[in-house]
C-alpha positions in Angstrom: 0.0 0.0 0.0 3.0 2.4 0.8 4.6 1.9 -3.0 1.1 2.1 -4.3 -0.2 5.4 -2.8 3.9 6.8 -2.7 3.9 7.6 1.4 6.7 6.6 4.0 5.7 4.3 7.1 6.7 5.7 10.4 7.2 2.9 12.3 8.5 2.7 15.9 11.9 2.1 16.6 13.3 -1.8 18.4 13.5 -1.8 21.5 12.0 1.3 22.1 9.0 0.8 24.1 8.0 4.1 25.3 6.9 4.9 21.5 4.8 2.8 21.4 2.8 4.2 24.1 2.9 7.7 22.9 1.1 5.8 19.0 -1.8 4.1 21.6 -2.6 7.4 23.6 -3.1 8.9 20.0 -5.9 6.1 19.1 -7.1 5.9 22.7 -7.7 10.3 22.0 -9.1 9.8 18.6 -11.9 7.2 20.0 -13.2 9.6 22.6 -13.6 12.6 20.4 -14.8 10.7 17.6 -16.8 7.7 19.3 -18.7 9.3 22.3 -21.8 9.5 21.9 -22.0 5.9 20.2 -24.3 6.8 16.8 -25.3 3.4 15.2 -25.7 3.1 11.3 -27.5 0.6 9.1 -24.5 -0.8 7.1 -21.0 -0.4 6.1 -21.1 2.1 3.9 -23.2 4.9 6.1 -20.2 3.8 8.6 -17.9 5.1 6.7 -19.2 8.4 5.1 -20.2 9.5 8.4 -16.7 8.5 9.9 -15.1 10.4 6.7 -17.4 13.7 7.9 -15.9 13.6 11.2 -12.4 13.4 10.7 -12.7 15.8 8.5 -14.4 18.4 11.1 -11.3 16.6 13.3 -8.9 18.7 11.3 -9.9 22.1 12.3 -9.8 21.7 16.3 -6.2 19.5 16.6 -3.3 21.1 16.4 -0.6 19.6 13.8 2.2 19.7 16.3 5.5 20.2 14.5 4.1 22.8 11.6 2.4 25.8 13.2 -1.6 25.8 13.0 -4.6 22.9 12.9 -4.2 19.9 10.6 -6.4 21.4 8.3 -4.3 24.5 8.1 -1.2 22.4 7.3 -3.6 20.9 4.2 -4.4 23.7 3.1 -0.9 24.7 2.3 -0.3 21.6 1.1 -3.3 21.2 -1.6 -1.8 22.4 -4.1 1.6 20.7 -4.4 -0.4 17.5 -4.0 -0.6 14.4 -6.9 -3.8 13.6 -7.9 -5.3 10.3 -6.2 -4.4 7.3 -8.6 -6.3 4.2 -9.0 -8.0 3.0 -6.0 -5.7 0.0 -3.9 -7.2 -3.2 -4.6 -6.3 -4.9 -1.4 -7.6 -8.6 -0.9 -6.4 -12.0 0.5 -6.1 -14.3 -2.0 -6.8 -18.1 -1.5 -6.6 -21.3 -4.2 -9.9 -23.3 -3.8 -10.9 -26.2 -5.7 -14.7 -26.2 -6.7 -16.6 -28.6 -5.4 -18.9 -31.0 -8.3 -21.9 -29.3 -6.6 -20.2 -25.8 -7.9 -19.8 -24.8 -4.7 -16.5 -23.5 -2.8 -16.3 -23.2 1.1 -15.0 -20.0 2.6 -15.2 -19.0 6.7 -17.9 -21.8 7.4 -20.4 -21.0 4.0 -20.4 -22.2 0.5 -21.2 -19.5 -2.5 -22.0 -21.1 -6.0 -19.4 -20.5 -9.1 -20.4 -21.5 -12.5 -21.1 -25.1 -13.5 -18.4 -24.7 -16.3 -15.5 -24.5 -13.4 -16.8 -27.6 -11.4 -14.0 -29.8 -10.3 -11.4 -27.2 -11.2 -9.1 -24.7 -9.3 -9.9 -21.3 -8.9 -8.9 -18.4 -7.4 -10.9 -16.9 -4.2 -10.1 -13.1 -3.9 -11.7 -12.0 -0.2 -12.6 -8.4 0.4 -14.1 -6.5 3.9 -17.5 -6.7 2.1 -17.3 -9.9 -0.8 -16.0 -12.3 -2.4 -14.6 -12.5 -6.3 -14.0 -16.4 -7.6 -11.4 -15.3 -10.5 -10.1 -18.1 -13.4 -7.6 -18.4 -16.3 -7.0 -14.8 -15.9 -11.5 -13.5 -15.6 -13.1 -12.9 -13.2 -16.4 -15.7 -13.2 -18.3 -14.4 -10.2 -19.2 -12.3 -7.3 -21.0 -12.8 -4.0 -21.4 -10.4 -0.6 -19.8 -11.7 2.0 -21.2 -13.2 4.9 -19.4 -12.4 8.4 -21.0 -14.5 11.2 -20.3 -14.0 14.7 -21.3 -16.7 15.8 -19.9 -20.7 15.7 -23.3 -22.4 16.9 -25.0 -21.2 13.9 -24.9 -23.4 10.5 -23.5 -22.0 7.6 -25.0 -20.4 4.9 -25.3 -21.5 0.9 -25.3 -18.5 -1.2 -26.5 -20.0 -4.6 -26.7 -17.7 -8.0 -29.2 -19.3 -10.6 -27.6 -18.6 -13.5 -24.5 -20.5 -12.4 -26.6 -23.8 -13.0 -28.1 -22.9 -16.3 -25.5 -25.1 -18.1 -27.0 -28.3 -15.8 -30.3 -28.1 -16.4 -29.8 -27.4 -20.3 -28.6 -31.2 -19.4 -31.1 -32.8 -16.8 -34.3 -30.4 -17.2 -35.8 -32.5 -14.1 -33.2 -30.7 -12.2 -35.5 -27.6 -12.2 -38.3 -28.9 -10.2 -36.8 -29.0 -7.0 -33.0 -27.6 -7.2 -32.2 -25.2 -4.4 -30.3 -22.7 -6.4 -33.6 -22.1 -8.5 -35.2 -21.1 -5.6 -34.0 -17.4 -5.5 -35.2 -16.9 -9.4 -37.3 -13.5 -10.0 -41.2 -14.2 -9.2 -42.3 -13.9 -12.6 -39.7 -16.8 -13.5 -41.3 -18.8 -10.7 -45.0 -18.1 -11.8 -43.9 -19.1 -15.5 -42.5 -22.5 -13.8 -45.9 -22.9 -12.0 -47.6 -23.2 -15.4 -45.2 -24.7 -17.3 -44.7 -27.9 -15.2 -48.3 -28.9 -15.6 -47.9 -29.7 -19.0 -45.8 -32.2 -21.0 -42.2 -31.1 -22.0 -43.2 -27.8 -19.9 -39.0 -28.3 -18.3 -37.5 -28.2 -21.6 -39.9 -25.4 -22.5 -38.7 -23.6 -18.8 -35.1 -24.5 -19.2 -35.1 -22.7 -22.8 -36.7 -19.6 -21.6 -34.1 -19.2 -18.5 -31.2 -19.9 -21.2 -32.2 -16.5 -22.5 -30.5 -14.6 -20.2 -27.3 -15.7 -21.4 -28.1 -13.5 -24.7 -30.2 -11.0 -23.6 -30.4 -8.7 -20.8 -32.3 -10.1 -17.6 -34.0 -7.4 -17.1 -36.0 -7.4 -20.8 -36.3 -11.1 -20.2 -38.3 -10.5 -17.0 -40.3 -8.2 -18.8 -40.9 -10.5 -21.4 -42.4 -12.8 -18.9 -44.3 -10.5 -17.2 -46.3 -9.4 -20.2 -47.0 -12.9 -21.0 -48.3 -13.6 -17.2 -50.4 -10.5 -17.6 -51.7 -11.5 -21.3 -52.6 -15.3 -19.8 -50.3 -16.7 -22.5 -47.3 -18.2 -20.8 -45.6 -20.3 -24.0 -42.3 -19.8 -25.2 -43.2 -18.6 -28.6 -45.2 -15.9 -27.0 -42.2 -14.9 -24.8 -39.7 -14.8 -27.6 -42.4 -12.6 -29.6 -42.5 -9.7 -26.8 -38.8 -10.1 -25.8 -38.1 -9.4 -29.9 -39.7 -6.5 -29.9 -38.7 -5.2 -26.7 -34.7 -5.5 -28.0 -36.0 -4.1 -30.8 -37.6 -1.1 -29.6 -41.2 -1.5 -30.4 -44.0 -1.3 -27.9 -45.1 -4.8 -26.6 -48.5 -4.0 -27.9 -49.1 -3.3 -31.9 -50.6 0.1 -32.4 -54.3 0.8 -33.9 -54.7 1.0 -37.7 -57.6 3.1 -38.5 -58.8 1.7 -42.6 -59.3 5.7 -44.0 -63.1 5.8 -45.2 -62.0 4.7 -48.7 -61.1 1.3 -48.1 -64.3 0.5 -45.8 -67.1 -2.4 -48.0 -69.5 -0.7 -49.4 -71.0 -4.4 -50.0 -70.3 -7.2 -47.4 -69.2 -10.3 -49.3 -71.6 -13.1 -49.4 -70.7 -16.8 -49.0 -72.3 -19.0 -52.2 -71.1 -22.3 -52.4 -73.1 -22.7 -55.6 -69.9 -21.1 -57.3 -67.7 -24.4 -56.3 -70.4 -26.6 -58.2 -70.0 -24.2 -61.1 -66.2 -25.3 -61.4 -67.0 -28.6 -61.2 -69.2 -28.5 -64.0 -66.4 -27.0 -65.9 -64.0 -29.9 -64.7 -66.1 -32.0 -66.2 -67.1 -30.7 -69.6 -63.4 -30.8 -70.1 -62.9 -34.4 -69.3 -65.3 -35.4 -71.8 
């Protein structure tokens, strides 16, 4: 992190204990003024901005100590010799897994899903503060939030992503009825299932409208799905129908055509079989 961002570590010196006791006093300051009250947030993220906010309103009541002036006085004379910020430091631990035939790797007591392509193969399991990234042959395949338990009388957890098993059921369509990974599919994909498993074929005809994420974007397939719930035609052919012309920018539902008064009948054609007989008679005078 030092070579990355280009700063010098002050570290204590050997032997020198008193130091280090000057560096804990520091932290054991910085917690009261920033820490008392105790405000409570509702994830990570919040955590951080707010702790951001209040170093920054930090600056301007501590003194820097060796320059003259607050901290934030010392900045401000400092701005503008300063580079500017770089790529952000990708720091992670990095572990080799093996995936597991289920597609599954274990990390800290749970299991998260990786793509059925990489079962039985080694992989590479970056860790963050807040996920996980299973990275291969020089991609990255996946990406899960992390899951940080507390406590060790509590089971793990299975994190399963759908779309890692598409590849199986393209394979074993009877995989789809009672899989755990397809549990966690969109609603409208789980009311389409509901209809289609009443009829004959209707997993083939389920496993070939999931497979359509891989070539279109989720999010129109969902749609797609949706309208054909709502239209009470929940077939394939209708869902590729709206989904085509949702990629292709036309409303779900065909527009109007008014006829203009010239083309309306003036004479509403009559049916008259007799004309059928009249070509038959004709048939025959020619066979003769």
């Amino acid at each position: 992190m030092a070579s990355h961002y280009l700063f010098e570590p002050d570290f204590c010196n050997p032997a020198a204990g008193w130091e280090k006791g000057q560096v804990e006093k520091n932290v054991q300051d910085a917690r009261r003024r920033l820490w008392q009250p105790l405000p409570s947030f509702p994830d990570l993220a919040a955590l951080n901005a707010w702790l951001e906010q209040r170093c920054i309103e930090q600056w301007g009541q501590i003194q820097h100590g060796v320059l003259p002036g607050t901290i934030a006085d010392a900045w401000a004379d400092e701005v503008a010799s300063l580079m500017p910020l770089g790529r952000t430091f990708d720091g992670f631990v990095e572990h080799a897994k093996r995936v597991s035939p289920t597609c599954l790797i274990h990390f800290e007591r749970n299991r998260y899903s990786v793509p059925a392509s990489f079962a039985n193969r080694p992989v590479s399991l970056r860790v963050y503060p807040d996920r996980i990234v299973i990275a291969a042959e020089g991609q990255i395949l996946c990406e899960h939030d992390r899951i940080i338990e507390r406590s060790h009388h509590l089971p793990g957890r299975t994190v399963y992503d759908w779309r890692h098993y598409l590849a199986v059921i393209q394979r074993k369509p009877g995989a789809l009825r009672n899989g755990a990974p397809f549990a966690e599919m969109p609603d409208a994909f789980r009311q389409l299932q509901g209809h289609l498993l009443k009829r004959p074929g209707g997993d083939r005809e389920m496993v070939e409208i999931l497979a359509l994420v891989l070539q279109h974007d989720e999010q129109a397939v969902v749609c797609a799905v949706e309208l054909a719930l709502e239209a009470d035609v929940p077939t394939k052919t209708h869902i590729l129908n709206i989904l085509h012309r949702l990629t292709d920018g036309k409303a779900g539902t065909p527009p109007r055509i008014d006829a203009p008064q010239a083309l309306s009948l003036v004479r509403e054609p009559r049916a008259n079989v007799e004309r059928y007989d009249a070509l038959r008679s004709k048939e025959t005078a020619r066979a003769s």
